[in-house]
N, C-alpha and C positions, 0 to 999 in steps of 0.2 A: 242183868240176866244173861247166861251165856248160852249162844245159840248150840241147836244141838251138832252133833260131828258128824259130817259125811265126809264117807273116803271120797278122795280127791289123787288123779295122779297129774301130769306134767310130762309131755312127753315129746323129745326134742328127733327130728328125725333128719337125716342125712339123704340126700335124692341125687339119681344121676341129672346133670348139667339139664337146666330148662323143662324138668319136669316136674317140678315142684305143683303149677297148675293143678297137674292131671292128677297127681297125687291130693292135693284138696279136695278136689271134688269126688274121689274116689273112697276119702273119708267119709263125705258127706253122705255120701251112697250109705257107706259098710252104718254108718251111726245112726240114721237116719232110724232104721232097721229095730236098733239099741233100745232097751230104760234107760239110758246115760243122757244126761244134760252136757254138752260139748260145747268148746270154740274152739278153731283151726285157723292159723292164719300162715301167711308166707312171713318168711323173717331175712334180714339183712345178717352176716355174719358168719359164723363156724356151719351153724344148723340153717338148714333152708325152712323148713315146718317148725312152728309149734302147736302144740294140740295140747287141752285142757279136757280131760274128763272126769265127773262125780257122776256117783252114784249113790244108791244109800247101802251098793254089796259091793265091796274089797277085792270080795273074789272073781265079781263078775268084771272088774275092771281089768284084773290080771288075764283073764281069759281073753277078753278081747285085745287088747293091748297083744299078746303073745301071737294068737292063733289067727288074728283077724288081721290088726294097723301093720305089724311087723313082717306079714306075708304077700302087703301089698309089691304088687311089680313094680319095680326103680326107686324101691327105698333099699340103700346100700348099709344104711345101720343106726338106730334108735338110742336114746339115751332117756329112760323113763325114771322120774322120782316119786314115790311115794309118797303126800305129808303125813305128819305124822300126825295123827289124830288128835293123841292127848296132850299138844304143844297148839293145838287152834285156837284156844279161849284163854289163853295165858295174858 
């Protein structure tokens, strides 16, 4: 049986030097707020954040992702993937 499709994005974020912290919890705040089901963590590598959030509206994900994650203070640039919906149940 195939579960049903919620959008889901992936969303990699770049932070100025040692502020990654204040930028999670800063998530935590804006999402909290959300209908989105989230996880955020700190990461080792290129990206300092990554952030996971579904919903069951596309649009509503793109709206926050945009107007909300990406305007937080000392995130220097985001790298967000869309899945692709009709590739989840394959």
């Amino acid at each position: 049986m195939k579960k049903p499709l919620v959008p889901t994005a992936y969303v990699l974020l770049n932070s100025d030097l040692g502020s990654d912290e204040s930028i999670i919890s800063e998530v935590k705040q804006i999402l909290e707020k959300e209908d989105v089901k989230y996880e955020v963590q700190g990461v080792y590598g290129v990206y300092d954040v990554v952030l996971k959030l579904t919903s069951n509206d596309a649009e509503k994900l793109r709206v926050i992702i945009t107007n909300k994650v990406r305007k937080i203070n000392k995130v220097q640039s985001t790298l967000t993937m869309m899945v692709i919906e009709e590739q989840e149940n394959l």
